[in-house]
ROTIVO-91285 format. One line per 2 residues: number of its first residue (from 0); their letters; for each residue x, y, z of C-alpha. Coordinates in steps of 0.2 Angstrom, whole numbers, padded with zeros to 4 digits. Example, Ala and Ser with C-alpha at 12.3 -4.5 7.8 and 13.67 -1.06 7.14 Angstrom:
BEGIN
0	AS	0062:-0022:0039 ~ 0068:-0005:0036
This chain:
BEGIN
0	XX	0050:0121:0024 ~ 0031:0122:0025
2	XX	0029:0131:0007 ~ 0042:0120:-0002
4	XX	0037:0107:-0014 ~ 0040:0090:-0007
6	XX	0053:0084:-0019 ~ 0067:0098:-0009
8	XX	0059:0095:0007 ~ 0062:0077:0009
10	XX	0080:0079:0001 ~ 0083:0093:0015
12	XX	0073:0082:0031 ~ 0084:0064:0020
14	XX	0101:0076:0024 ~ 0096:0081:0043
16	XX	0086:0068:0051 ~ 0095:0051:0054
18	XX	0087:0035:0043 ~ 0072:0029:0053
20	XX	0074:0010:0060 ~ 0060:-0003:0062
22	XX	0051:-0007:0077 ~ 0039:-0025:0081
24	XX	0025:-0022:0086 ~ 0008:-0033:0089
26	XX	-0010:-0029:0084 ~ -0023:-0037:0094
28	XX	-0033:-0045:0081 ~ -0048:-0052:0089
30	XX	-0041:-0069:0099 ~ -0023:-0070:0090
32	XX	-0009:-0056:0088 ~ -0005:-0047:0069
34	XX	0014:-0044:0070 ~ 0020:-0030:0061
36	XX	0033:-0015:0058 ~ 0032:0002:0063
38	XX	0044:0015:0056 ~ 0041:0030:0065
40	XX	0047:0049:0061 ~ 0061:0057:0077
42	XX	0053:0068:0091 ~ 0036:0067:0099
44	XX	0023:0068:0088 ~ 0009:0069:0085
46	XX	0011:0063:0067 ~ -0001:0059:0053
48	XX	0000:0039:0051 ~ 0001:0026:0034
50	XX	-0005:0008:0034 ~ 0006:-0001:0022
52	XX	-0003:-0018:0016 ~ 0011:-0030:0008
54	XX	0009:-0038:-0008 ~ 0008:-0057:-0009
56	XX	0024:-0063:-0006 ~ 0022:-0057:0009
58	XX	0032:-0043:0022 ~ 0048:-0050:0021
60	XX	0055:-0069:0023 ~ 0066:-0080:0034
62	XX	0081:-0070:0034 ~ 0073:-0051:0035
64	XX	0060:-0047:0045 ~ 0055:-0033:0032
66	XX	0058:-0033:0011 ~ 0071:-0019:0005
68	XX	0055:-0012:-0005 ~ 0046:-0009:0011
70	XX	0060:-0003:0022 ~ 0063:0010:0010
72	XX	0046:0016:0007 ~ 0045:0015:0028
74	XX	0061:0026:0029 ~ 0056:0037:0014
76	XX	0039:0042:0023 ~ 0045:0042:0043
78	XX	0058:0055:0035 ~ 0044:0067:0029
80	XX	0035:0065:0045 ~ 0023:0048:0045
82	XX	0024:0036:0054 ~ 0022:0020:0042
84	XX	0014:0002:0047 ~ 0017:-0015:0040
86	XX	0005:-0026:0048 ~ 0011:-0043:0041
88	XX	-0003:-0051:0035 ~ 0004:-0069:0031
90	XX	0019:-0071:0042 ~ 0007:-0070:0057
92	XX	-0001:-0083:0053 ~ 0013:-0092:0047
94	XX	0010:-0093:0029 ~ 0021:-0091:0015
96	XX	0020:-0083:-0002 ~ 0002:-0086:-0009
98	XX	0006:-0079:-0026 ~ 0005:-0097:-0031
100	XX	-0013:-0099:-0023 ~ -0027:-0095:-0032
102	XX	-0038:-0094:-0017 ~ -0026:-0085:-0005
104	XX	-0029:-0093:0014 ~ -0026:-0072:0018
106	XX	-0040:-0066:0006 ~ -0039:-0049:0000
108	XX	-0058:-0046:0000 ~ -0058:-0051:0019
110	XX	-0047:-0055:0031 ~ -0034:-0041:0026
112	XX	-0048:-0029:0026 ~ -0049:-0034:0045
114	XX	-0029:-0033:0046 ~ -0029:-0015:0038
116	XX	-0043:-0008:0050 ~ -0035:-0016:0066
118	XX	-0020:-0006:0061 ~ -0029:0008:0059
120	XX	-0035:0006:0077 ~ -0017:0004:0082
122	XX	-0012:0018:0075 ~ -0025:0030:0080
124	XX	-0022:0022:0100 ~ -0008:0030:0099
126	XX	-0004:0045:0108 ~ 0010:0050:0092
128	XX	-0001:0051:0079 ~ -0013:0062:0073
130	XX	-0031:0051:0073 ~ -0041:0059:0059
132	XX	-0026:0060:0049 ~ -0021:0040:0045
134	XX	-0019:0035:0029 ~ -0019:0018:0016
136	XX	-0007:0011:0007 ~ -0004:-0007:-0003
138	XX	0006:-0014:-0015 ~ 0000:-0028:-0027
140	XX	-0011:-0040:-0017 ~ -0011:-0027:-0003
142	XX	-0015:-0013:-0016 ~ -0031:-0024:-0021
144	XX	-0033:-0025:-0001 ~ -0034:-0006:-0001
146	XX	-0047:-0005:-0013 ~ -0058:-0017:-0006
148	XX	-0056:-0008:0011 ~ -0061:0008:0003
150	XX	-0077:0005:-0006 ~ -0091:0015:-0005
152	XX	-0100:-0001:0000 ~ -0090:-0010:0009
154	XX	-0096:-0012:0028 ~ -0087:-0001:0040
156	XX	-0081:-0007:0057 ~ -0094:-0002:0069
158	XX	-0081:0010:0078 ~ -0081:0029:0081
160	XX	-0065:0033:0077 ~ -0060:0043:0059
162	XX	-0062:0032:0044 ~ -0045:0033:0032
164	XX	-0039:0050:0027 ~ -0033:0044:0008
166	XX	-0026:0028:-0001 ~ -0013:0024:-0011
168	XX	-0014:0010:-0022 ~ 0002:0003:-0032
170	XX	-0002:-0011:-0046 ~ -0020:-0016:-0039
172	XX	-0029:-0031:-0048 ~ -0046:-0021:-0053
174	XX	-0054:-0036:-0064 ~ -0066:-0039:-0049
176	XX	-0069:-0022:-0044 ~ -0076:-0017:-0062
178	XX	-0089:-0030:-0060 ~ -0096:-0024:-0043
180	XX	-0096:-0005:-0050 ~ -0084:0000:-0038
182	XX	-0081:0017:-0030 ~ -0072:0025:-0017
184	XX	-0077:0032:-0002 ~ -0061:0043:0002
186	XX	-0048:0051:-0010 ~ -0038:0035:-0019
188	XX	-0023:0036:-0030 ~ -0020:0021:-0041
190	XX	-0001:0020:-0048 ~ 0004:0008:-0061
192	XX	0014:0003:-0077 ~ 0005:0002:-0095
194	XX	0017:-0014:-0099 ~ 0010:-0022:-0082
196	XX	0005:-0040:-0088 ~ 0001:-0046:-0071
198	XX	-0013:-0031:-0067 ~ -0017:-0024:-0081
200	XX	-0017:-0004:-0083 ~ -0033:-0002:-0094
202	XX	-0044:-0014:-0079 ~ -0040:0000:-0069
204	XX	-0043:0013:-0081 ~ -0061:0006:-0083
206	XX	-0065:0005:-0067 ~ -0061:0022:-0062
208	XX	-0072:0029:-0077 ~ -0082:0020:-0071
210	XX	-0084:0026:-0054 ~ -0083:0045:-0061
212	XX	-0098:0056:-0053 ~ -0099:0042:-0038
214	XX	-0083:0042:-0030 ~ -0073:0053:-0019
216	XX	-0058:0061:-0027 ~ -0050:0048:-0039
218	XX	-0034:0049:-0049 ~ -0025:0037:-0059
220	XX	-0009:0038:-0066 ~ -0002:0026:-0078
222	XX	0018:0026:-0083 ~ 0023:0020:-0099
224	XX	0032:0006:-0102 ~ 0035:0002:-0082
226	XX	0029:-0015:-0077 ~ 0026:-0023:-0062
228	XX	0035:-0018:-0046 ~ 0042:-0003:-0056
230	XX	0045:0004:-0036 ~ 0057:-0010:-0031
232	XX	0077:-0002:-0031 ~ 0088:-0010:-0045
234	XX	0078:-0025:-0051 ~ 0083:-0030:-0068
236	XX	0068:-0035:-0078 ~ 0062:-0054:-0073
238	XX	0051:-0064:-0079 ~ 0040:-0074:-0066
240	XX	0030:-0090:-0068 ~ 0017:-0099:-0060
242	XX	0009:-0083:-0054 ~ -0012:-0087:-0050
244	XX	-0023:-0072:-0055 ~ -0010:-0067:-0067
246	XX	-0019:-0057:-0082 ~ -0014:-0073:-0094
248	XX	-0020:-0092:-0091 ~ -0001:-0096:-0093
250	XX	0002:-0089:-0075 ~ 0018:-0078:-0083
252	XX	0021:-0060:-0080 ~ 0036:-0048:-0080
254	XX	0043:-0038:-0063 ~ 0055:-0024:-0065
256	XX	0062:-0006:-0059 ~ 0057:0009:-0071
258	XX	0067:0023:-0064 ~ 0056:0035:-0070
260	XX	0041:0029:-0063 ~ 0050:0024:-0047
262	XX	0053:0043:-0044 ~ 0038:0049:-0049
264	XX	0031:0039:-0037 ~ 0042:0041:-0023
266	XX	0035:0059:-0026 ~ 0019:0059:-0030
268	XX	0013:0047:-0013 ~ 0016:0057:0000
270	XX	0010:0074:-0009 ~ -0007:0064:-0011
272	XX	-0007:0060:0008 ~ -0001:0078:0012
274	X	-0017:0085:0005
C-alpha cells in the first residue's frame, strides 16, 4: 500500500486492523505525574509518534476519560500507523474547563509547552517509536500550544534528542503570534474555518505572510463557511457564551461540524505528518 494515496489506504488498514483502544499512561513532569492517553497502532513497531494537545475544555470529563473528538482522531491515526498521545494538560492538575478564564492557570505560552515537550520525551523513550520521527498536534487552546512550542524563538529544552518532525495546528488563536512576528522552526500546517468567530481565519492568515521567507515550510488552509470545531462528528451548529479570548468582547462564538472540512482534514493531517 506504500504508493497509494492515503485516503484508500487508511479505508483499506480501517477494514483490516481492529479499532485501536486507549491506554493511561504517566509522564514524569519534573516533581508531579502528566496523565495522559496513548493510542497505539498493532504490532511491534517502531512507529512514527503524534503529541495531541487538547483544546481548553480539556481531554475529556468526569464521565470519559477521553472526548469522542480525540478518540477518533487517536483511532483514525493509530490505524495508519502512529502512535497518538493526549497528555491531559488540565485534568492532571485537577482543573476544569478554562475556557471561562482569561488567564488560563495551564497557560498556553508555558506550562503546556513544557507538557508537549515531556511527551515528546515519552514518546521518543520508547522502544515502539521511531525518535526523529514524532510529530505535533493541537486543537484550539492546544493548537495555539503548538505554535508557541514551534517558534523559531522559542527556547528549546536543553536535550539531545530530535526536535518535532512537523505540527499540525486546528483553529489556533494567532492574535499574539502576529505581534511577536512569529515563525516556525519545523513544517506547520494550520487548519481552520473562514466563519470561525472564536479565532479568527484572516489573524492566521497574516501571521503566516507574515513569517514568509523566515519560516520552515508553512501552509494554511482555510475552508469556507466551517467554523469552530468543524472536526468534531455530528455537532449541530451551537452557539457558546462566556468564552474568554473570544475574537468579540461579548465572549459569544459559534461551534459546529462542516463535513467538508472535516474530511478534508481527516485527510489532509496525516499526509502532512507522512512527509
Amino acid at each position: 500500500m506504500r504508493n497509494l494515496p492515503v485516503s484508500i489506504a487508511a479505508a483499506l488498514i480501517l477494514a483490516l486492523v481492529p479499532v485501536a483502544s486507549a491506554e493511561q499512561v504517566d509522564i514524569p513532569t519534573g516533581n508531579a505525574k502528566l496523565r495522559a492517553m496513548l493510542y497505539r497502532p498493532a504490532g511491534a513497531g517502531p512507529f512514527p509518534a503524534v503529541v495531541a494537545l487538547h483544546n481548553c475544555d480539556g481531554l475529556g470529563d468526569g464521565e470519559a476519560p477521553i472526548d469522542e473528538r480525540y478518540r477518533e482522531w487517536g483511532e483514525h491515526l493509530a490505524a495508519l500507523g502512529f502512535a497518538v498521545l493526549f497528555p491531559d494538560s488540565f485534568g492532571s492538575r485537577g482543573l476544569a474547563s478554562q475556557c471561562q478564564m482569561r488567564q488560563p492557570s495551564v497557560r498556553a505560552s508555558r506550562t503546556r509547552i513544557n507538557d508537549a515537550n515531556a511527551a515528546r520525551h515519552w514518546l521518543q523513550a520508547q522502544p515502539w517509536v521511531i525518535a526523529d520521527r514524532v510529530s505535533l498536534m493541537g486543537w484550539s487552546h492546544g493548537a495555539t500550544t503548538a505554535l508557541w512550542t514551534v517558534r523559531r524563538s522559542s527556547a528549546r529544552t536543553r536535550d539531545k534528542l530530535p526536535d518535532f518532525r512537523a505540527a499540525v495546528t486546528l483553529y489556533p488563536n494567532c492574535q499574539r503570534s502576529i505581534n511577536l512576528a512569529w515563525s516556525a522552526r519545523i513544517p506547520t500546517l494550520i487548519l481552520i474555518g473562514r466563519a470561525d468567530d472564536w479565532t479568527l481565519a484572516a489573524t492566521c492568515e497574516q501571521m503566516v505572510a507574515g513569517a514568509r521567507g523566515r519560516s520552515a515550510g508553512t501552509m494554511i488552509t482555510v475552508y469556507p463557511g466551517a467554523y469552530h470545531d468543524f472536526d468534531r462528528a455530528n455537532v449541530a451548529l451551537t452557539e457558546r457564551t462566556g468564552i474568554a479570548n473570544a475574537a468579540s468582547p461579548t465572549g459569544r462564538v459559534h461551534v459546529g461540524t462542516n463535513s467538508p472540512a472535516r474530511a478534508d482534514a481527516f485527510k489532509r493531517v496525516p499526509e502532512w505528518f507522512s512527509r
